[in-house]
C-alpha positions, -999 to +999 in steps of 0.1 A: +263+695+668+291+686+647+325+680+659+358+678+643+382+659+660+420+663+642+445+635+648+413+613+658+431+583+644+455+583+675+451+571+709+434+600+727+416+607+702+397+579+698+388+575+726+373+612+725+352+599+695+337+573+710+324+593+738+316+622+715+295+595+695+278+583+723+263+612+734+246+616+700+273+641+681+281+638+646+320+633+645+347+637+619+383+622+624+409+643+602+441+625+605+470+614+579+458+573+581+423+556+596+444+526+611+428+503+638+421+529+666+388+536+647+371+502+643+345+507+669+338+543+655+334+532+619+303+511+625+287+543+638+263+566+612+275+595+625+309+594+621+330+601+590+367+596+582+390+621+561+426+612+555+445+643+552+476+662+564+470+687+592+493+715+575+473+713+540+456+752+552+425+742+527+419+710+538+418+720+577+398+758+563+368+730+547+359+709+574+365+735+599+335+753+583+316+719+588+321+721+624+304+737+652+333+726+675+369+715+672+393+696+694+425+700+679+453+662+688+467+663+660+509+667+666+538+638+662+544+628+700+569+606+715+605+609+724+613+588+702+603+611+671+613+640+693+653+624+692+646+608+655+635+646+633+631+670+659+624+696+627+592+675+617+580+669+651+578+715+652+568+717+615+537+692+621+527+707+652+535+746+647+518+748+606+492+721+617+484+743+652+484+779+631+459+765+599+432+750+624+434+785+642+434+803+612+407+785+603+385+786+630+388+828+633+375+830+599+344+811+610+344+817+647+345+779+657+350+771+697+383+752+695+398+728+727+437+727+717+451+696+737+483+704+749+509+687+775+526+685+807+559+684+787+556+721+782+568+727+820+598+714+810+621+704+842+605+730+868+619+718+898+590+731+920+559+709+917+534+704+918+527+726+886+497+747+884+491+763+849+509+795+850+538+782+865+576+786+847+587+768+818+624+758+824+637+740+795+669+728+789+692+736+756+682+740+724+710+714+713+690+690+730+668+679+708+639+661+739+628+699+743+616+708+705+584+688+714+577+710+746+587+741+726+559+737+700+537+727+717+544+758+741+540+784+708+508+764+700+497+777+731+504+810+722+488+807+693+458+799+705+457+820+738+464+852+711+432+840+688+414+845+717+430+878+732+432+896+699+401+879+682+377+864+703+380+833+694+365+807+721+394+791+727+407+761+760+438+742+765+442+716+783+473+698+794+477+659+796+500+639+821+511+609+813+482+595+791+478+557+790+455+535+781+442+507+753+450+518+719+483+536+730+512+526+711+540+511+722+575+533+734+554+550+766+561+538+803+527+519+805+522+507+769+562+493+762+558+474+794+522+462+786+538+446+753+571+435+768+549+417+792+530+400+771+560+391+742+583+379+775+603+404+770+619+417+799+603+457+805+627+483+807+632+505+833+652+541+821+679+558+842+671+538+875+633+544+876+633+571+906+618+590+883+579+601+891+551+610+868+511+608+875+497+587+853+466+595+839+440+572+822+426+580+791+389+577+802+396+605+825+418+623+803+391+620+780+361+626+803+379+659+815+386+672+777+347+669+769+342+694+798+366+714+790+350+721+753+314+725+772+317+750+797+314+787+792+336+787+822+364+773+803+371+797+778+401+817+777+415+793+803+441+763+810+438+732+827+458+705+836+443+675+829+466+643+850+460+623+880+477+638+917+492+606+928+527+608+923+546+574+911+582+564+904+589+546+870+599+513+881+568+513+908+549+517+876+569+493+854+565+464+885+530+470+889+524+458+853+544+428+862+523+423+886+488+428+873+503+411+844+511+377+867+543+372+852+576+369+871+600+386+843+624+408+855+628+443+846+666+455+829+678+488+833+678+509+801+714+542+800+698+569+777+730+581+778+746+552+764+717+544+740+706+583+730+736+605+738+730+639+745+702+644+725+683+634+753+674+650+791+649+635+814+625+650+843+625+639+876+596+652+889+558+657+864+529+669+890+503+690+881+482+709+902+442+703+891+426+720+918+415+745+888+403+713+862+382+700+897+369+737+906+358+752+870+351+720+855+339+698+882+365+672+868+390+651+890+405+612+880+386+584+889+404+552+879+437+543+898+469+528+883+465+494+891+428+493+881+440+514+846+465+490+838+445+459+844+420+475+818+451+482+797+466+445+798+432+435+793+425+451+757+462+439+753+457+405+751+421+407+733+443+424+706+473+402+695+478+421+662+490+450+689+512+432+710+528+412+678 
């Protein structure tokens, strides 16, 4: 079997590769640079890199020919490029999203479209199961242009499969962390503040909760999702289902860390304006991941972030 993985220079997808390639697949990365991420891949005979841009149509139409199965990253993530060009972050992930589905109809390819917990938007009522609302804030506001196209790639996708067959799954990641991530998330800023003596930052107070998911699992429960029969046509969230508040999270890496820095509150208002809204409350519901796929997190914060400062510090070019 050949799999494509798109945006397999990044974080998660990396770590999909690796696994891919150690269960004997040929892999190839499409993303716009190699970079770092892929060191451990490149030594492997099965795996091949092509630089590219995910909205060149003939690029994505050749190598998803090559491919027996897809899983579809890439996308510009982070609210920091959500606040920075809102319009590239929807014209990378809408034209990129609608030429790897066009593609894959013309040659019938299964396709795994990774997706996110951001699409919920600021539902008050959690925890979230799939077809729950979306309740988004403005359009003015320029956090939600990330949710919203990554909403239509849904769409997209669910409508390849409804009006063409296409064997098609989402999945939904919470709060991804990990080795590799870069730095600007809850887990990986702190990681690197941490280990520059830099004193972490802690937004809006910190009462904030998320369920932090780690990207073995994340990973683990991906692969299953572009194996089973079961899976097609669906959604799954794919996040842990312990609930934690930012600046639990940020002091936990403090601790794990051994360090006795202090943390410094961090205004978006003052630093973003009101370009910017945040969500109290992300937690998903996975009783559908842990029934149809047999898939459920295994690796708890403190353990994931341990692993994470671990890599950290094996890896100065990261933290410098």
């Amino acid at each position: 079997m050949t799999v494509l993985v798109t945006g397999g220079a990044g974080f998660i997808g990396s770590h999909l590769i690796d696994l891919l390639l150690e269960q004997g697949r040929d892999v190839v990365a499409f993303d716009r640079t190699r970079g770092r991420n892929l060191d451990r891949a490149g030594e492997q005979p099965a795996f091949r890199f092509v630089e590219g841009d995910i909205r060149d149509a003939d690029a994505c139409s050749r190598l998803v020919a090559e491919a027996d199965l897809v899983f579809h990253l890439s996308a510009v993530v982070g609210v920091g490029n959500y606040l920075a060009d809102p319009l590239n972050v929807i014209d990378v992930n809408v034209i990129g999203t609608r030429n790897v589905i066009r593609a894959a109809v013309e040659c019938d390819t299964r396709l795994v479209f990774t997706s996110t917990s951001e699409v919920f938007g600021r539902n008050p009522r959690v925890p979230w199961s799939e077809d729950d609302d979306r309740v988004l804030g403005s359009t003015s506001v320029d956090r939600w242009s990330y949710s919203t196209s990554k909403a239509l790639g849904e769409h997209m996708v669910l409508a390849a499969h409804g009006h063409h067959d296409l064997p098609v799954t989402v999945v939904r990641f919470f709060n991804a962390y990990g080795p590799r991530q870069a730095p600007g998330y809850v887990v990986s800023e702190t990681v690197r503040r941490v280990l520059r003596g830099e004193p972490p930052l802690v937004y809006d107070g910190g009462k904030q909760t998320r369920c932090f998911t780690y990207v073995g699992d994340a990973v683990a429960g991906t692969l299953l999702a572009g194996a089973s029969d079961a899976a097609i046509g669906e959604v799954f969230n794919i996040g842990s289902s312990t609930e934690t508040a930012i600046r639990e999270a940020v002091e936990l890496v403090i601790e794990v860390s051994g360090t006795t820095i202090d943390a410094v509150d961090f205004v978006t208002s003052s630093e973003f304006g009101n370009v910017y809204e945040d969500i109290d409350r992300r937690v998903p519901d996975t009783s559908k991941a842990q029934r149809v796929l047999g898939w459920e997190t295994s690796t708890s914060l403190r353990e994931g972030v341990a692993q994470t400062l671990r890599w950290a510090e094996a890896n100065p070019w990261w933290v410098g």
